[in-house]
C-alpha positions in Angstrom: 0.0 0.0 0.0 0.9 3.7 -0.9 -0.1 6.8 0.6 -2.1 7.3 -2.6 -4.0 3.7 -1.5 -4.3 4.5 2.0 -6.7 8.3 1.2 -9.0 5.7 -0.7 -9.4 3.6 2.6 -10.0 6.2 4.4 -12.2 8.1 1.8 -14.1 4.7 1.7 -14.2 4.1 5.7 -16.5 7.6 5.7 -18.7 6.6 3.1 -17.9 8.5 0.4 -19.5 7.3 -2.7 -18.3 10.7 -5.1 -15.2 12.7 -6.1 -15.3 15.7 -8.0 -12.0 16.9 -9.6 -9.9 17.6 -12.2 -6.3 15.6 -12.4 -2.6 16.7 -12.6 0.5 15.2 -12.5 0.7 15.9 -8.6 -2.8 14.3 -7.8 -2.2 11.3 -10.4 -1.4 8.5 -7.6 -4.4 9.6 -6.0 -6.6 9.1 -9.2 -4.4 5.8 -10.2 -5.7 4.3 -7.0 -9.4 5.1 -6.9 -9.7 3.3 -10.1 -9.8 0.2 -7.8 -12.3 1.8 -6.0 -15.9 2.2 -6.0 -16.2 5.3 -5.4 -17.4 7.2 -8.2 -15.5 9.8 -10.0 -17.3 13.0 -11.8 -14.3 14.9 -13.9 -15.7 18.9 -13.8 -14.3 21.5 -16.1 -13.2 23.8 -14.2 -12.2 23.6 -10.5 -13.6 25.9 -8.8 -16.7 23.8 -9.4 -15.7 21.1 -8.1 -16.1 22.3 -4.2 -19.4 23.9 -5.2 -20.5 20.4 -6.7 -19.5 18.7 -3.6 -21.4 21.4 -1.8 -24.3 20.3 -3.3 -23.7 17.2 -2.1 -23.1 18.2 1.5 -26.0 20.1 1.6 -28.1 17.0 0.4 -26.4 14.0 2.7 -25.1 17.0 5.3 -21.6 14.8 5.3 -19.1 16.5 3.8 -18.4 16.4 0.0 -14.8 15.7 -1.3 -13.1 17.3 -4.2 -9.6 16.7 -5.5 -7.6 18.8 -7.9 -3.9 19.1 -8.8 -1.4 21.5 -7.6 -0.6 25.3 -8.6 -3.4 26.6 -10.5 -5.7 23.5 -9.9 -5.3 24.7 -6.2 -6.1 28.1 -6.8 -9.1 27.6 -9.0 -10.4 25.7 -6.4 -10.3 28.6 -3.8 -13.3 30.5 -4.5 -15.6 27.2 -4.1 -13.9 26.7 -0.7 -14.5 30.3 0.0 -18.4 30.3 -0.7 -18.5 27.0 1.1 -16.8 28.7 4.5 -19.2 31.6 4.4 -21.8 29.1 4.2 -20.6 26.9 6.6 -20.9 24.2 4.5 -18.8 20.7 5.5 -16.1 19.9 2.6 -12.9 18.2 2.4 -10.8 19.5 0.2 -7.7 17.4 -1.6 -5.0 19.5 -3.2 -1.7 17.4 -4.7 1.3 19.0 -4.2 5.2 18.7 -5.5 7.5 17.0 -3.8 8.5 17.5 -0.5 11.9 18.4 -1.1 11.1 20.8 -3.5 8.8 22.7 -1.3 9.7 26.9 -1.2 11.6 26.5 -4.5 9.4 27.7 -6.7 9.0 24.7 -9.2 6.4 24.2 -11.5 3.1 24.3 -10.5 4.1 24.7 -7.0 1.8 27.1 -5.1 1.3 27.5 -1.2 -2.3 26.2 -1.2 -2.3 26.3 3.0 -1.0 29.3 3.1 -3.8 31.1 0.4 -6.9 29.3 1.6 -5.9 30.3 5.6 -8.8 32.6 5.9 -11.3 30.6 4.5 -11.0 27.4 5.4 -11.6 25.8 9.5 -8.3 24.3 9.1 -5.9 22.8 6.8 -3.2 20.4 6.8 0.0 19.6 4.6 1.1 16.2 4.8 4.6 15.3 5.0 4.6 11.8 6.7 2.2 9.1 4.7 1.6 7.1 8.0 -0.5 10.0 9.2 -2.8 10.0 6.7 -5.1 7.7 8.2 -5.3 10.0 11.3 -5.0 13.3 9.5 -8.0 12.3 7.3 -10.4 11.0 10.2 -9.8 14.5 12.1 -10.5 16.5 8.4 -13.8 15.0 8.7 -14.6 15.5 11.9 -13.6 19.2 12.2 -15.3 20.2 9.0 -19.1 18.5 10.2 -18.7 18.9 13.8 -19.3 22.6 15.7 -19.6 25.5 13.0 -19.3 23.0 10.0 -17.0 24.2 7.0 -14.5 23.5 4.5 -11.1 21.7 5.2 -7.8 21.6 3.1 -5.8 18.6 3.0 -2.5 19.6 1.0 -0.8 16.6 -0.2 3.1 16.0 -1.5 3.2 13.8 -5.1 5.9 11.9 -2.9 4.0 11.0 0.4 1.3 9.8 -2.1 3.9 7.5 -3.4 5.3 6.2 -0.2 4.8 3.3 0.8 2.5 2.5 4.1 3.8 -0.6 6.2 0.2 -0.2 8.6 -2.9 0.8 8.3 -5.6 1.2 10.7 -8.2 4.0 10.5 -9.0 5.3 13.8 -12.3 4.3 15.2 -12.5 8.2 17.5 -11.1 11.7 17.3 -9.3 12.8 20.0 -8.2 16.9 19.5 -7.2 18.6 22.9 -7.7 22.0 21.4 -11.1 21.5 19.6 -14.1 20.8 21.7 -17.2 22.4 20.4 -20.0 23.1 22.2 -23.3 21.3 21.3 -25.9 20.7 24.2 -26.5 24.7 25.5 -26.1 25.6 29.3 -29.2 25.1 31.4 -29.5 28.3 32.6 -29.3 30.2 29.9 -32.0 28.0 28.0 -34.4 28.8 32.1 -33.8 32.5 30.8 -34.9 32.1 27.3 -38.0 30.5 28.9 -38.5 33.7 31.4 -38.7 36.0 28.4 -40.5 34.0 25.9 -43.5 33.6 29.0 -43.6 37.6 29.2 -43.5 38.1 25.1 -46.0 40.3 23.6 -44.5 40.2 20.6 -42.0 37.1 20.1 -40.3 36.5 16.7 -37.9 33.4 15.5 -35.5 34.3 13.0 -34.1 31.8 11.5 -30.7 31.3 9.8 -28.4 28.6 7.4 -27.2 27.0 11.0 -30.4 25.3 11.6 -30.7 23.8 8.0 -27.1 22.7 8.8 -27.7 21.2 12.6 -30.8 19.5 10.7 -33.4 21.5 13.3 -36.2 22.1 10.9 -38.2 19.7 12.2 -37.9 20.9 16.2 -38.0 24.4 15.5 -41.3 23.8 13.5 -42.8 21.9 16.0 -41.8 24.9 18.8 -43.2 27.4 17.0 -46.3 25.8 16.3 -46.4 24.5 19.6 -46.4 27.8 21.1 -47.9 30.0 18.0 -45.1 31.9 17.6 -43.8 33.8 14.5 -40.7 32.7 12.1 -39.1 35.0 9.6 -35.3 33.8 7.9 -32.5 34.8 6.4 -31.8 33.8 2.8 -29.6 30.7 3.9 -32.4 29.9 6.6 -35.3 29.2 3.7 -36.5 26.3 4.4 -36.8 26.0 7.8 -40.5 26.1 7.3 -42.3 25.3 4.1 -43.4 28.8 2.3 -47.4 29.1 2.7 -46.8 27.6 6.8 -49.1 30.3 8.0 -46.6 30.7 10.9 -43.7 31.9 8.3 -43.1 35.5 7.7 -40.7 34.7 5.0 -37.1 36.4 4.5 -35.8 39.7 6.1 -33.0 41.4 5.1 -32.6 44.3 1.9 -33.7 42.3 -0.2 -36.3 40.5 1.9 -40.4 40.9 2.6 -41.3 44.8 3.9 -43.8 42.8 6.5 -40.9 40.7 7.6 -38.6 43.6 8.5 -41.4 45.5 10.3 -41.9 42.0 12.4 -38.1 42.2 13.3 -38.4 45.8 14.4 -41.5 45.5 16.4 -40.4 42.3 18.3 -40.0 42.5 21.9 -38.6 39.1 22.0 -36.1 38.1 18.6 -34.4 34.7 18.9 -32.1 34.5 16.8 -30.8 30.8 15.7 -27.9 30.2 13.6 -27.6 33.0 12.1 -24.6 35.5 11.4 -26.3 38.9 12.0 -24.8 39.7 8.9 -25.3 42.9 7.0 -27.3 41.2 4.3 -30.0 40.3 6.8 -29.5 43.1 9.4 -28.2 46.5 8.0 -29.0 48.2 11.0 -27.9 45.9 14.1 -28.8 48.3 16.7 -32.4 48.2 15.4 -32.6 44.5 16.7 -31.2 45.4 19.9 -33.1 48.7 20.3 -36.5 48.5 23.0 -36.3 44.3 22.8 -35.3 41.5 24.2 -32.3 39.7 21.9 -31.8 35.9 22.5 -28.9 34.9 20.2 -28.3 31.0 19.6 -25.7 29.8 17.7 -22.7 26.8 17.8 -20.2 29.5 17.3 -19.6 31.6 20.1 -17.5 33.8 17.9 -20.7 34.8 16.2 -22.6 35.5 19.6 -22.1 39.3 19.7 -20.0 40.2 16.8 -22.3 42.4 15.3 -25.4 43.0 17.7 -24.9 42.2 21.7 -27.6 39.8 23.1 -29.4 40.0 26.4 -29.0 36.2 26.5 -26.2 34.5 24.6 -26.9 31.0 24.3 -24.0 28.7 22.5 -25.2 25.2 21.3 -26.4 23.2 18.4 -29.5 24.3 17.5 -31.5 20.6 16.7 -29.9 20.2 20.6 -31.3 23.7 22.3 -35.0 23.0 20.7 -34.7 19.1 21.9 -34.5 20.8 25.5 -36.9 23.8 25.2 -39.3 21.7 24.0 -39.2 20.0 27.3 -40.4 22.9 29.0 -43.8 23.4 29.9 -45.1 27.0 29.0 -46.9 28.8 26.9 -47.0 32.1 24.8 -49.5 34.8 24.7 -49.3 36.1 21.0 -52.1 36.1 19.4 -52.7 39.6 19.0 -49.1 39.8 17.4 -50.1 37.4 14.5 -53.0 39.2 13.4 -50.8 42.3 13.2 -48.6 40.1 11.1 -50.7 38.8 9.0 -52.3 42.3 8.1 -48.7 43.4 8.0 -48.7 40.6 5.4 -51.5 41.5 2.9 -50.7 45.3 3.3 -47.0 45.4 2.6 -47.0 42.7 0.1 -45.2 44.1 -3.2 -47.7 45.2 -6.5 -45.5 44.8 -9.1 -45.9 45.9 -12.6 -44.2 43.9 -15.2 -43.9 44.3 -18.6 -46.5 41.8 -20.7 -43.9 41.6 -23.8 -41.5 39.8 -21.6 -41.8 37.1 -18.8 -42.2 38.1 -15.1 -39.8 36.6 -13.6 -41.6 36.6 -10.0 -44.7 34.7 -11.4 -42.4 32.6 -13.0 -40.8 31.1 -10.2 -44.2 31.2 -8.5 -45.8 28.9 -11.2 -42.5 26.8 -12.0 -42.1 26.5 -8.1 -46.1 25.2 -7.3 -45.4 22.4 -10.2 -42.0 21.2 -9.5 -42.2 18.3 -6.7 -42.7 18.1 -3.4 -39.5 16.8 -2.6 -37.6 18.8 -5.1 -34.1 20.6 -4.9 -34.0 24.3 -5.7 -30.6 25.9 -6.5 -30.5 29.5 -7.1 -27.5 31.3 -8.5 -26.3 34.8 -7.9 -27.8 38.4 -9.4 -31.5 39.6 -9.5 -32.5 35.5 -10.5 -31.4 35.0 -6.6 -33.8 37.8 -5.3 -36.3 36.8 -7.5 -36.1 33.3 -6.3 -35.3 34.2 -2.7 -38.9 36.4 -2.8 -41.1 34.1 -4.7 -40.1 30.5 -4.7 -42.6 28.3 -2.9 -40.6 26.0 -1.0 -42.5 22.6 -0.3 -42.5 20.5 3.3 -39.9 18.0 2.0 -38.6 20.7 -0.6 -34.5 22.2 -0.5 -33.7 25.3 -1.4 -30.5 26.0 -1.9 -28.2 29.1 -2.6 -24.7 30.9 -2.1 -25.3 33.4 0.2 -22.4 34.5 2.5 -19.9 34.9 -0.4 -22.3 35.4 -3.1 -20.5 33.5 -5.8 -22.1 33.8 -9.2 -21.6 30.4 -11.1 -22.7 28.4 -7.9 -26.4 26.9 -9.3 -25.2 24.6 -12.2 -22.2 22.5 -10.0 -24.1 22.4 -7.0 -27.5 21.0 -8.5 -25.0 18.6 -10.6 -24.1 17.6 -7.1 -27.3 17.3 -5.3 -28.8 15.1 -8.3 -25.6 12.8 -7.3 -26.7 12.8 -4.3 -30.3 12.6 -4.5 -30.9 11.0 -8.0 -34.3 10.1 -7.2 -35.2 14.3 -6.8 -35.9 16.6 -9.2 -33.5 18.7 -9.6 -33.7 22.7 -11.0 -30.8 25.2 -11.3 -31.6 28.9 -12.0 -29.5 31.3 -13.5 -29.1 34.7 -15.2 -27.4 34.5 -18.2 -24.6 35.9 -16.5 -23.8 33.4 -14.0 -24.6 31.0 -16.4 -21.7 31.7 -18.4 -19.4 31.1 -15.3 -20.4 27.5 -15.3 -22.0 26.8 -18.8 -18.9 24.4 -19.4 -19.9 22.3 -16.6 -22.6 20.7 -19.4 -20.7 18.7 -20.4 -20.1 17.0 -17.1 -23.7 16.8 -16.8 -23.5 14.9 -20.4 -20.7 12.9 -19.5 -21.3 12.2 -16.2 -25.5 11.8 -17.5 -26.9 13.9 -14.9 -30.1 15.2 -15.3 -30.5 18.5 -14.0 -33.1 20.8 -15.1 -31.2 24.5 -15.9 -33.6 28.0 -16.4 -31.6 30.7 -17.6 -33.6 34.2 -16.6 -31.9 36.2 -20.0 -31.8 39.7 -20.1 -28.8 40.7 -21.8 -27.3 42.1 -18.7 -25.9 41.6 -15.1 -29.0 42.9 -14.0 -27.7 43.0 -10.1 -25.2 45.4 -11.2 -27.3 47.2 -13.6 -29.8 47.7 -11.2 -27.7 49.4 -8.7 -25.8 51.2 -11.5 -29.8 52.7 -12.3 -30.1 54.1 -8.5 -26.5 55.5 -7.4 -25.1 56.4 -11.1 -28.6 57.3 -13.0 -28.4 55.0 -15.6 -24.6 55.6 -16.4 -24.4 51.9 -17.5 -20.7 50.8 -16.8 -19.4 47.0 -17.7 -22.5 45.5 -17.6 -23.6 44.8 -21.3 -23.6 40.9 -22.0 -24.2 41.4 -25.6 -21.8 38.8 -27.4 -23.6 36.2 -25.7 -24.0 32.8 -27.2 -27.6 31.5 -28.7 -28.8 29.1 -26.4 -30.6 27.1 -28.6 -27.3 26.5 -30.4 -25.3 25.4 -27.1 -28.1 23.3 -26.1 -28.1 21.5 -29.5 -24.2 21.2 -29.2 -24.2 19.6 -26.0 -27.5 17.3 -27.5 -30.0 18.6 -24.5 -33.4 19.5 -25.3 -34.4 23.5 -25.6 -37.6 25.2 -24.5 -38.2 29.6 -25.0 -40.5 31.4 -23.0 -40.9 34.8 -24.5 -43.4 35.9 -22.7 -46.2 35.1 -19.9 -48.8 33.4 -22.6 -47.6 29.8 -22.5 -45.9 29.9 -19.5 -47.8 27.0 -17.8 -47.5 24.9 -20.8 -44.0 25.5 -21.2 -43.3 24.5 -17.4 -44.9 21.2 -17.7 -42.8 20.5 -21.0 -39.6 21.5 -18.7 -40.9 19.3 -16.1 -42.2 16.7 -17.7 -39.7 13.8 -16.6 -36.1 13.4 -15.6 -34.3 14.3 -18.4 -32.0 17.5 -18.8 -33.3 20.5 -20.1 -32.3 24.2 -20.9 -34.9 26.5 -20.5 -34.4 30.5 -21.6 -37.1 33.0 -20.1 -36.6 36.1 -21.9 -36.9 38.8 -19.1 -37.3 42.8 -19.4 -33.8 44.1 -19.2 -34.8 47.3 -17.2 -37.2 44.7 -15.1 -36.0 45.3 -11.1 -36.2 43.4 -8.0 
């Protein structure tokens, strides 16, 4: 056995059943030996999306996806997907080949300093100099990256100690790290004064973030809510916490969230937040959640408790944990006064929009494609105005996923990441959706899905430009249009035909419904253009 042999044993020992890469000479042993493997290998195009395709993959099986890539610019192509996967706190394991040891700091080919670059966005790394230690190194990558705050870790390693030889293997049946002990089941006290404020709420409000998708809480928060009639709003990585038309669910806050959701934020006098960042996206204005209430911050990380809005009650702890014990508290919440507000808070801030009938509205759209797709279907929504449009409107089922870059925002993410979840889940329908923007950061990756035969659905929302962009061009620069022209874009209908996938344009709103049920229709992959108003706004 080789060091090469022994990262397949312990790739196997975890379960692993994928790989997404892209080879080089200094991952090659690594490739040579999972040929007598059965784990499945998925070549991508470009490497960067493989870590968003083993995100999807994570985020469907929550155990961490594996990607391996070569070294130099392999490595560094890979970094954004490891960076939208930190921000996300999404659980990856990330395998980089390296030159030789020896060679190490002198600049050879292809020689880059992969630890060293991803530092800041990965929760740890590791270079590997001894192949013995590979059966350790790799049990700990996997347990740091889905244990605590889950996220992305980098596992650096040498052409040579791939190729050197390893006399013993055992894979270590437990995890012993002295330094790394997160916190999961929250301290009794705090969770007696959670109780104590949610008994004296007027006005009590969840809002709910990525972390309990992650900790796999749906489920217990649902049931507290409901239990005690109280209010849920999200932030864009919490959607789908609860299913979209739960009468209890405000939907998303944030700039580019629901104007009734906001206002319940404001006027809470009790917020609990869960797993969620308190990030600028969601909350612009952090003194305004702390202002004349009662702020109840849960999270695993207790770096995140207080970095941008100071709680009354901090509270660190997995989340699926926390709601397993409040739940076995005996009390009850006095709010039904508050949910009528909300609800006419709901029908009088909802957004009139005006689109323009020679083109297709993108918010109906989703709203139709959304109500016909399955109940267990996957979601994934790219970056750009198709994100708020699906972030707004998208009805997300009770055994639906919906599933987005959010922290990092990284255009290109839908296509690699639904190839991923379909890999995952091959039994679930699968639908990526795009601008034709971001679809031109990952339109290579069709011919993985032809390859590879994975049928994901794709909607491109076209409107000739990067609309996000545009958009905030229109407001601060008064239409002074910089950069953001996509003419020179290709015909779709010709790439589709080249890469032998079937093509359906919507021009407008008048077949829409027909056209869906054609995209839908069975498993196959499709490529869908919706031609949208190019001064249309979110």
């Amino acid at each position: 056995m080789i060091g090469a042999d022994a990262i397949i044993k312990c790739l196997e020992a975890e379960g692993v059943t994928t790989v997404f890469g892209y080879p080089g000479v200094a991952i090659t042993p690594f490739y040579n030996s999972i040929l007598d493997s059965h784990i499945r290998t998925i070549l991508i195009r470009t490497e960067q999306n493989a870590a968003h395709a083993a995100s999807g993959v994570s985020r469907l099986t929550g155990k961490p996806g594996v990607c391996a890539v070569t070294s130099g610019p392999g490595a560094t192509n890979v970094i954004t997907g490891i960076a939208t996967a930190f921000a996300d706190s999404i659980p990856l394991i990330c395998i980089t080949g390296q030159v030789n040891s020896e060679l190490l700091g002198s600049d050879v080919f292809q020689e880059a300093d992969i630890t060293g670059a991803v530092e800041s966005f990965v929760k740890y790394s590791y270079l590997v100099k001894d192949a013995a230690e590979i059966p350790r190194i790799f049990k700990e990558a996997f347990y740091i990256a889905n244990s605590g705050r889950k996220g992305p870790v980098l596992i650096d390693i040498p052409i040579d100690v791939q190729n050197a030889p390893v006399t013993k293997f055992k894979y270590p049946e437990e995890v012993a790290l002295r330094t790394y002990k997160p916190t999961v089941k929250g301290h009794a006290v705090q969770i007696k004064k959670v109780i104590s404020e949610l008994k004296k709420a007027k006005r009590p409000l969840i809002c709910a973030g990525g972390g309990v998708l992650l900790s796999e809480a749906e489920g217990e928060l649902r049931a507290f809510a409901e239990r005690h009639r109280i209010p849920v709003v999200s932030t864009m990585m919490g959607i789908g916490v609860m299913p979209t038309d739960h009468p209890l669910y405000f939907r998303m806050v944030g700039n580019n969230g629901k104007a009734y959701a906001n206002r319940a934020m404001n006027e809470s006098d009790v917020l609990v937040m869960v797993g969620a960042r308190v990030a600028d996206r969601a909350v612009n204005q952090p003194d305004l959640i702390t202002k004349d209430k009662v702020l109840i911050h849960m999270d695993v990380d207790p770096a995140e408790i207080g970095k941008n809005a100071g709680p009354t009650i901090p509270l660190v702890g997995d989340a699926k944990h926390i709601f397993g014990d409040l739940e076995k508290e005996d009390f009850t919440c006095s709010c039904e006064e508050w949910l009528e507000t909300l609800n006419t808070y709901r029908r009088e801030l909802k957004r009139r929009r005006s689109p323009n009938p020679d083109y297709v509205d993108p918010a109906e759209f989703i709203e139709r494609l959304t109500d016909r797709m399955q109940e267990d279907s996957v979601y994934v929504a790219d970056v750009g105005q198709n994100q708020i449009w699906s972030c707004g409107y998208a009805k997300v089922k009770e055994r639906a996923k919906f599933l987005t870059s959010g922290g990092m925002g990284t255009m290109g993410y839908s296509i690699p990441a639904a190839m991923g979840a379909k890999i995952a889940a091959p039994e679930r329908q699968v639908v990526a959706v795009c601008g034709d923007g971001s679809f031109q950061m990952s339109m290579m990756e069709l011919a993985t899905m032809r390859q590879h035969d994975v049928p994901v659905k794709i909607v491109v929302l076209k409107n000739n430009y990067l609309g996000m962009v545009r958009q905030y061009q229109h407001f601060t620069y008064k239409d002074n249009y910089s950069v953001v022209d996509l003419s020179g874009s290709p015909d779709l209908e010709k790439l589709a035909s080249a890469y032998d996938l079937p093509f359906l344009r919507l021009e407008n709103m008048d077949k829409c419904d027909e056209v869906i049920d054609a995209f839908l229709k069975d498993d196959a992959s499709v490529l869908m253009e919706c031609l949208i108003d190019p001064m249309d706004l979110v």
